[in-house]
BALOBA-1460 file (C-alpha; in Angstrom, 3 decimals):
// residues 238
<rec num="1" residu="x" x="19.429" y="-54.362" z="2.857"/>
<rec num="2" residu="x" x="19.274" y="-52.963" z="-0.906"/>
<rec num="3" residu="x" x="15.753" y="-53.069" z="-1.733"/>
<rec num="4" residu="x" x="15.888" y="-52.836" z="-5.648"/>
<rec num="5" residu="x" x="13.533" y="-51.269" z="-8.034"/>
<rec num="6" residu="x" x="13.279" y="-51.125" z="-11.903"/>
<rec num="7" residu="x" x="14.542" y="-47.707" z="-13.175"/>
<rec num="8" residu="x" x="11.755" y="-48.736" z="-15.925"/>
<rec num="9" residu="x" x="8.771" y="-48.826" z="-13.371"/>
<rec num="10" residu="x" x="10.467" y="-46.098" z="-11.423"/>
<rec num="11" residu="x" x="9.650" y="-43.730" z="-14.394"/>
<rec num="12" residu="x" x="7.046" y="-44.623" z="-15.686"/>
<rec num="13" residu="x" x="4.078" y="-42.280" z="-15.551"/>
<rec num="14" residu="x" x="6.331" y="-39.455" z="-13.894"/>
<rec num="15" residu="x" x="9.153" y="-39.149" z="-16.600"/>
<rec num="16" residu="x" x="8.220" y="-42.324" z="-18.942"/>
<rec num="17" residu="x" x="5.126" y="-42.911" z="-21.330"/>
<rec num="18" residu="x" x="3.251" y="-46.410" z="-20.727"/>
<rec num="19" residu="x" x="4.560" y="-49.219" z="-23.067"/>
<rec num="20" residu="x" x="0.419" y="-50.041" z="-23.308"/>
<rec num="21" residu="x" x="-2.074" y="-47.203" z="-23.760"/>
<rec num="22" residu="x" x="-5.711" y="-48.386" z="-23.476"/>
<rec num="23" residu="x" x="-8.657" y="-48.635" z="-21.252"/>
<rec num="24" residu="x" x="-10.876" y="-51.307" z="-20.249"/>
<rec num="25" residu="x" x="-13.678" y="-52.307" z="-17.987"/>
<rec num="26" residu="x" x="-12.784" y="-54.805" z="-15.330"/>
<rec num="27" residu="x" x="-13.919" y="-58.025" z="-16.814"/>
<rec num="28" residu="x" x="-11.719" y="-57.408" z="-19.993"/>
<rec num="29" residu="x" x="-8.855" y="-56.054" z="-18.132"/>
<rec num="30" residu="x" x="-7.356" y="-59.252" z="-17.601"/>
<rec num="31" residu="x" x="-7.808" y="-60.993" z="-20.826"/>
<rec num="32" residu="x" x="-6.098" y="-58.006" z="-22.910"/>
<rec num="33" residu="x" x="-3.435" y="-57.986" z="-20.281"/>
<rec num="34" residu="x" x="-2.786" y="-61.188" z="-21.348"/>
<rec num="35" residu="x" x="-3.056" y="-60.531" z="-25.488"/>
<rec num="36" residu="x" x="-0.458" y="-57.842" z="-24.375"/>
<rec num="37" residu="x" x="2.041" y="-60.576" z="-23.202"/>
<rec num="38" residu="x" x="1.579" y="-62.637" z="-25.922"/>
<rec num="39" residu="x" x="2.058" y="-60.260" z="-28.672"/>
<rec num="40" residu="x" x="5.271" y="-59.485" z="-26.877"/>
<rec num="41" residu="x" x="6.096" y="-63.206" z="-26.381"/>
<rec num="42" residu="x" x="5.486" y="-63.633" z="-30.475"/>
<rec num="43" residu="x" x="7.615" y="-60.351" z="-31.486"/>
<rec num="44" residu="x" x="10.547" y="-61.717" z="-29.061"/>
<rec num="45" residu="x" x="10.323" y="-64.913" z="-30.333"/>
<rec num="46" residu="x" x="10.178" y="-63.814" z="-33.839"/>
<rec num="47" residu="x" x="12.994" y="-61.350" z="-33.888"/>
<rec num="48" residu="x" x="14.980" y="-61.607" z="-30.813"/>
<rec num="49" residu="x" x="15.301" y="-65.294" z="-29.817"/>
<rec num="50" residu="x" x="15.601" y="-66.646" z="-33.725"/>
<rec num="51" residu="x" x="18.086" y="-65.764" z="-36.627"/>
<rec num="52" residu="x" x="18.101" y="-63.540" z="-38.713"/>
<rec num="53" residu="x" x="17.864" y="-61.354" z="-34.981"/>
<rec num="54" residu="x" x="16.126" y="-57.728" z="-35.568"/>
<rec num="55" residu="x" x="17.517" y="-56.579" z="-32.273"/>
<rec num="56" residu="x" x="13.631" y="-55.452" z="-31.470"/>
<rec num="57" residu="x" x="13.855" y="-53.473" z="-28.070"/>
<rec num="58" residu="x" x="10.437" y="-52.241" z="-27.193"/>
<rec num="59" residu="x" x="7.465" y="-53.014" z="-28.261"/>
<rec num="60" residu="x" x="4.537" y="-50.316" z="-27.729"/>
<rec num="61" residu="x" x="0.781" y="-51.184" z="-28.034"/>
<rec num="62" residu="x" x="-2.039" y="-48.833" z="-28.598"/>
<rec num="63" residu="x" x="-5.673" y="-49.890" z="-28.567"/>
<rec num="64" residu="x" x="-8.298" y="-48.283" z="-30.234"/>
<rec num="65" residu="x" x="-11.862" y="-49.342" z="-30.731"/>
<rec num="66" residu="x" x="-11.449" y="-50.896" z="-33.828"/>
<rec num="67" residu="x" x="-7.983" y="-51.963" z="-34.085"/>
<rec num="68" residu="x" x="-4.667" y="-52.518" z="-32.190"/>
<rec num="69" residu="x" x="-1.393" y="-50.254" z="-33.200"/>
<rec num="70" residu="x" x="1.929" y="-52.397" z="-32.522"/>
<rec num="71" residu="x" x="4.776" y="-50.113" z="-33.054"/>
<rec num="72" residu="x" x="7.967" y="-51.563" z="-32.713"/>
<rec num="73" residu="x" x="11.618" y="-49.935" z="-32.096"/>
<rec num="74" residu="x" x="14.214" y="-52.417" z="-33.657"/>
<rec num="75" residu="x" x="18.015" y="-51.747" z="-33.803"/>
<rec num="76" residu="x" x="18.329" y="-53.487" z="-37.571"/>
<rec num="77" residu="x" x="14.694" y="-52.165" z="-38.826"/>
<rec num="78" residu="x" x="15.559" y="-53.792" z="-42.433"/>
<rec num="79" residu="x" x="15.552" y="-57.072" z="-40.975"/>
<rec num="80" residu="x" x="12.200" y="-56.359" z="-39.101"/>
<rec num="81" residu="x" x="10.726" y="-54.929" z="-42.356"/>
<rec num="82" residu="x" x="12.560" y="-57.433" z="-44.895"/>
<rec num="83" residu="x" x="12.207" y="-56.871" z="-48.565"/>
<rec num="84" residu="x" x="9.238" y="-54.962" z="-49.607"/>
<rec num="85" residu="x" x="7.514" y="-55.222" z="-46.855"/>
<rec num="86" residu="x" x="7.278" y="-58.953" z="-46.723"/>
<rec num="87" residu="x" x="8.216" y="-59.441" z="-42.964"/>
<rec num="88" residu="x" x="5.893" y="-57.026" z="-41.625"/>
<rec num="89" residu="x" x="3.226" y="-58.333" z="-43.483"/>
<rec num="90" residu="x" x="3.971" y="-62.361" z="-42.081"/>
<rec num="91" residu="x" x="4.211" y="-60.934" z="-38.279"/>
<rec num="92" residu="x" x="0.910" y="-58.600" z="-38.547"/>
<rec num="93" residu="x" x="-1.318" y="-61.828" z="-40.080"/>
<rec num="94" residu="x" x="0.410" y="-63.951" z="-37.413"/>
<rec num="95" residu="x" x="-0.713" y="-61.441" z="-34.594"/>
<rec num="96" residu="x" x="-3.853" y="-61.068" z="-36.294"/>
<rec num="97" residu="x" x="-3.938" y="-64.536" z="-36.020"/>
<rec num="98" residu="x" x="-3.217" y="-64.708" z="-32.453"/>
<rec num="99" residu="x" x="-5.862" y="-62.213" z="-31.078"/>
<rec num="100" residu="x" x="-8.259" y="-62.525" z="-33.375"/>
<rec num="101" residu="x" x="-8.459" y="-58.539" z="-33.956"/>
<rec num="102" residu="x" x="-7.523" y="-55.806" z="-36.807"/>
<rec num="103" residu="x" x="-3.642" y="-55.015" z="-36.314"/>
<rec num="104" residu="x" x="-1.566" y="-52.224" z="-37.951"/>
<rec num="105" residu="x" x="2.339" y="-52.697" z="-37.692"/>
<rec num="106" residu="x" x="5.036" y="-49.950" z="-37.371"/>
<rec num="107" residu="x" x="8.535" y="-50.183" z="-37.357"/>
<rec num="108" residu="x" x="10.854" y="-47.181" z="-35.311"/>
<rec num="109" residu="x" x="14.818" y="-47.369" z="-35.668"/>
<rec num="110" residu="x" x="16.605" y="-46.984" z="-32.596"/>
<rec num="111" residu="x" x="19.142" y="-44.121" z="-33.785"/>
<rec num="112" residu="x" x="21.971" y="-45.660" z="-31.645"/>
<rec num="113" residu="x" x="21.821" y="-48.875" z="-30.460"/>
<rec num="114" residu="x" x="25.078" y="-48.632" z="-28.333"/>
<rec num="115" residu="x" x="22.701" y="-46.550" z="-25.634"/>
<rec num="116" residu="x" x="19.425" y="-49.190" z="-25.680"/>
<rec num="117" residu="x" x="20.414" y="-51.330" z="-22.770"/>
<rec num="118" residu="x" x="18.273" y="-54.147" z="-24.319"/>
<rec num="119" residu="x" x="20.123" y="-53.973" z="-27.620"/>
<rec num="120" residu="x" x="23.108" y="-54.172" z="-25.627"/>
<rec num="121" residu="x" x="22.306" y="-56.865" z="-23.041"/>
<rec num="122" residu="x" x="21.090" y="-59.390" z="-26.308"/>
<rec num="123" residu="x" x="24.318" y="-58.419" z="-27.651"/>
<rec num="124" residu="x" x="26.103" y="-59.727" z="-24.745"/>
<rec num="125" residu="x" x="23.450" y="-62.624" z="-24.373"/>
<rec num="126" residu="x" x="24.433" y="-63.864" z="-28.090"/>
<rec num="127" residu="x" x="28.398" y="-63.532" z="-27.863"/>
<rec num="128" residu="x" x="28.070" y="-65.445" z="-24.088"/>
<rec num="129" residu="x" x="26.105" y="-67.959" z="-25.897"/>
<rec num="130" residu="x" x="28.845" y="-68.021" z="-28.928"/>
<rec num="131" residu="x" x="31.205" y="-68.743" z="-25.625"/>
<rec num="132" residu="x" x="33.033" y="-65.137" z="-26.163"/>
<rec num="133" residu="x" x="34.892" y="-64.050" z="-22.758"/>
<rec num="134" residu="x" x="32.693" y="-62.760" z="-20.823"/>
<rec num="135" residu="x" x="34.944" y="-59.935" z="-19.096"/>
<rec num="136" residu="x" x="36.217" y="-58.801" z="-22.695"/>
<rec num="137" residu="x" x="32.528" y="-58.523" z="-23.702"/>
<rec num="138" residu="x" x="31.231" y="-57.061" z="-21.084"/>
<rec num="139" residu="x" x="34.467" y="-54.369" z="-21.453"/>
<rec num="140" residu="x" x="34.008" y="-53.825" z="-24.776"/>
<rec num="141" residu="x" x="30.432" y="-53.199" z="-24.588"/>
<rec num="142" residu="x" x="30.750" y="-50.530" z="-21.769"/>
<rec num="143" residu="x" x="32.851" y="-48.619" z="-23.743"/>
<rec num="144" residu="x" x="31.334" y="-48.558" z="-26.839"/>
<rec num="145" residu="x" x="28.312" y="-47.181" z="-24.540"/>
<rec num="146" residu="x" x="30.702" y="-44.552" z="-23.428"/>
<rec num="147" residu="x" x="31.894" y="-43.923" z="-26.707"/>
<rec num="148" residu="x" x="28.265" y="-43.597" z="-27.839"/>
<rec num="149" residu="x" x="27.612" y="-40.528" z="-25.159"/>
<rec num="150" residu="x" x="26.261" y="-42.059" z="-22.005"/>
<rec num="151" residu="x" x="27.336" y="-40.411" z="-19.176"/>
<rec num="152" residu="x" x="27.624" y="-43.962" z="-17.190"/>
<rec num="153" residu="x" x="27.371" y="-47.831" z="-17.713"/>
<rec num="154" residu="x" x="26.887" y="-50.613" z="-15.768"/>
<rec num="155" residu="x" x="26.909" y="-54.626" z="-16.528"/>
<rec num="156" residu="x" x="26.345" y="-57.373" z="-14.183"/>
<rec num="157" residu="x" x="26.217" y="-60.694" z="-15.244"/>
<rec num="158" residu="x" x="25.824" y="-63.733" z="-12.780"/>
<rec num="159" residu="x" x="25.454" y="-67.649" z="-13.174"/>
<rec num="160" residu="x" x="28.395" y="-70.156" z="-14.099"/>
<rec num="161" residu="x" x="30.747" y="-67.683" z="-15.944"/>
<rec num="162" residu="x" x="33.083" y="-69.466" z="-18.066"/>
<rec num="163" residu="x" x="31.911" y="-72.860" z="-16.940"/>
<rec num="164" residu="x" x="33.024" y="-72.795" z="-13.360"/>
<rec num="165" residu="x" x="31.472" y="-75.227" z="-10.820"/>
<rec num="166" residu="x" x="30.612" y="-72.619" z="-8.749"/>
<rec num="167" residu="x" x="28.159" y="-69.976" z="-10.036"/>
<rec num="168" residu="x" x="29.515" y="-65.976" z="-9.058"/>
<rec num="169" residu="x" x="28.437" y="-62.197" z="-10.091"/>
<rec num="170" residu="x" x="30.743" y="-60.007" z="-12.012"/>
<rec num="171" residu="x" x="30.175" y="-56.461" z="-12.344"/>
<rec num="172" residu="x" x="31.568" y="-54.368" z="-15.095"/>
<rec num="173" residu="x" x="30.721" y="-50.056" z="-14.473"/>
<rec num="174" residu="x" x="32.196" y="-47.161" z="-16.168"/>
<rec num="175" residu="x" x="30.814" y="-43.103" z="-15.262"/>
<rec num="176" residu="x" x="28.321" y="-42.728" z="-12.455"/>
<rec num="177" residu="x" x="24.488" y="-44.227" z="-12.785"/>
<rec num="178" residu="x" x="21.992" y="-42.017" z="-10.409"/>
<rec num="179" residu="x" x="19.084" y="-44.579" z="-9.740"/>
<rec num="180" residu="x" x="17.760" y="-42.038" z="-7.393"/>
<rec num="181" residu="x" x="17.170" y="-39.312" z="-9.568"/>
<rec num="182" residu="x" x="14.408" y="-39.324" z="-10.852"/>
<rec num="183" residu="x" x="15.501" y="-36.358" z="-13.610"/>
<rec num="184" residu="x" x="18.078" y="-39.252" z="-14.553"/>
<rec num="185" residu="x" x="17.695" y="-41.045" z="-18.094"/>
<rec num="186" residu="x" x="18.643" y="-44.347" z="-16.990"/>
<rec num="187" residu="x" x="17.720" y="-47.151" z="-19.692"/>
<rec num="188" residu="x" x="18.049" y="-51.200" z="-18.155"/>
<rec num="189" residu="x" x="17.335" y="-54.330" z="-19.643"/>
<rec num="190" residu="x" x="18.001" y="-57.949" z="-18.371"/>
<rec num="191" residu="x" x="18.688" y="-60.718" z="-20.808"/>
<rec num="192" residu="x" x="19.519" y="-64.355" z="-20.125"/>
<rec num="193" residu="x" x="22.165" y="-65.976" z="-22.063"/>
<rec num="194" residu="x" x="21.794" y="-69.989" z="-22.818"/>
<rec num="195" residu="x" x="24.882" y="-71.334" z="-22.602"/>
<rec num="196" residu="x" x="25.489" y="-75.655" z="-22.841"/>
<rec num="197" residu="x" x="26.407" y="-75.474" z="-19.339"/>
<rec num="198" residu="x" x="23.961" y="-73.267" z="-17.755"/>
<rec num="199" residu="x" x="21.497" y="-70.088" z="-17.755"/>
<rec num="200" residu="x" x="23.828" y="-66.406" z="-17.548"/>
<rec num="201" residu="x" x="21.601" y="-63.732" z="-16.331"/>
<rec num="202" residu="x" x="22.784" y="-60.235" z="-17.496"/>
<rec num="203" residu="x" x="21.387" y="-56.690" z="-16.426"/>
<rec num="204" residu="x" x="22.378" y="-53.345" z="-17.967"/>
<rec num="205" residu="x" x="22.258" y="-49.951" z="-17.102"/>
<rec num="206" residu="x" x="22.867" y="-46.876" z="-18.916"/>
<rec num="207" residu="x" x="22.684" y="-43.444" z="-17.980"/>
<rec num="208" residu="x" x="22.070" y="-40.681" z="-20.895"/>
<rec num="209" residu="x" x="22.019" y="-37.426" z="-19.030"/>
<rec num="210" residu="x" x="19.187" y="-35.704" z="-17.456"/>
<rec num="211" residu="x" x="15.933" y="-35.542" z="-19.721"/>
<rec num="212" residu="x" x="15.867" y="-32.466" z="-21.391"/>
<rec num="213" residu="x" x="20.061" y="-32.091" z="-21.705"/>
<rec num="214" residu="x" x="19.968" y="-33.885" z="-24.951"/>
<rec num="215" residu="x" x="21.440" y="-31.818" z="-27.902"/>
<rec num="216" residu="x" x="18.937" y="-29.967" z="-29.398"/>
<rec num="217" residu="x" x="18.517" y="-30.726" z="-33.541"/>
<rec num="218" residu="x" x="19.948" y="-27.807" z="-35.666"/>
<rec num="219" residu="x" x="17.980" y="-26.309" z="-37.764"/>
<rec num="220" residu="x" x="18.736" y="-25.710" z="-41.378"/>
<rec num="221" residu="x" x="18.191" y="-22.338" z="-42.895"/>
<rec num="222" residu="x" x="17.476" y="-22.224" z="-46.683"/>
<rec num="223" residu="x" x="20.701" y="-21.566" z="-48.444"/>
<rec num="224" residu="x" x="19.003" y="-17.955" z="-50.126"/>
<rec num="225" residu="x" x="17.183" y="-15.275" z="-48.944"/>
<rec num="226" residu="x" x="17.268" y="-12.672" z="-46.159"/>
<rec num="227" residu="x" x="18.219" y="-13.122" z="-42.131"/>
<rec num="228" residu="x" x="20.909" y="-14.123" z="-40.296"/>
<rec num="229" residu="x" x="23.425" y="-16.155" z="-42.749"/>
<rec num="230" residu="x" x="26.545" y="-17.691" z="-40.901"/>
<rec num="231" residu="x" x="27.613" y="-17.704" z="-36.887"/>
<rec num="232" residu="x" x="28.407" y="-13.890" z="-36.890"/>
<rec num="233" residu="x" x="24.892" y="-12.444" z="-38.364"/>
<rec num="234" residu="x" x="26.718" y="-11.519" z="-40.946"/>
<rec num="235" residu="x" x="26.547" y="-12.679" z="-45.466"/>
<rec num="236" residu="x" x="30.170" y="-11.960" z="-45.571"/>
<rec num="237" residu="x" x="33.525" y="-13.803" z="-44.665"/>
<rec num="238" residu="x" x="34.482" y="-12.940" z="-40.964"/>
């Protein structure tokens, strides 16, 4: 037997930060437990499960004693943010609303959205719900992933695929996806896709390379003064 796990939980704590950083005493552990999940409930609702969609794939919370930091990583961050400001504003007095508590909002683009697995598994969710093949989508979206720079992809989706009377799993992989290893950058989401003749349930996986292996950022040199000028030490032509 395969006994799963969540490459998520897997790594958290050992290669991933906490998704909620705060401390509490035992009788209000479970109540802000619960303002967690609903402050995720209201962002998902807000931006992922309505149009215009902001593609929002984490959602972070940090508690302090006076107020609660919500920072948010979103694939379209102008939608999140809207014009001047004006979004952020509505969804910080409707979560200040909600709990009752001081609430600062922050909004993090995802650089590439192509290597978020829960970017790409609402993707999928929204063209299965559009009724979009569901082989060419899942196809497509594996290699744009590869395309992207992950070093291996992998899509399942399972329910009544293109309407059949008989509900099935269909797997879609491309490059190699080391759930063991914990070294491993493995990303996965799972989405569900409402479609008029049934709930799809989709699960992506992508691996990014080990953590560490990423391409470091070059650093620009001012264009005057002294040192090394150019990839032979050299000021001169070469």
């Amino acid at each position: 037997m395969g006994q799963k796990v969540s490459p998520i939980g897997f790594r958290t704590g050992i290669r991933l930060p906490w998704s909620s950083t705060w401390y509490a005493s035992k009788k209000d552990y479970g109540s802000l437990l619960v303002e967690d999940t609903k402050i995720r409930e209201l962002v998902d609702k807000k931006y992922n499960r309505s149009m215009p969609k902001g593609a929002v794939a984490k959602t972070e919370i940090v508690r302090t004693r006076n107020e609660i930091k919500v920072t948010l990583h979103s694939g379209r961050p102008g939608v999140v943010i809207g014009p001047r400001g004006n979004e952020v504003d509505k969804l910080r007095e409707e979560l200040e609303d909600t709990t009752g508590r001081k609430i600062s909002v922050n909004v993090i683009e995802v650089k590439n959205p192509d290597l978020d697995a829960a970017i790409v598994a609402q993707g999928i969710a929204e063209q299965l719900g559009k009724r979009a093949s569901f082989r060419r989508t899942m196809k497509q979206r594996c290699e744009a992933a590869m395309n992207a720079g992950a070093k291996g992809v992998k899509i399942m989706c399972a329910g009544r695929l293109a309407g059949s009377e008989m509900a099935r799993r269909e797997t879609q992989k491309l490059g190699s996806i080391p759930l063991h290893t914990l070294d491993a950058d493995v990303d996965y989401a799972a989405d569900t896709a409402r479609t008029t003749y049934g709930a799809i349930g989709i699960k992506v996986w992508i691996y990014r390379g080990k953590y560490g292996d990423q391409e470091p950022v070059p650093v620009r040199r001012p264009a005057g003064g002294g040192g090394r000028r150019g990839p032979f030490g050299g000021g001169g032509k070469k």
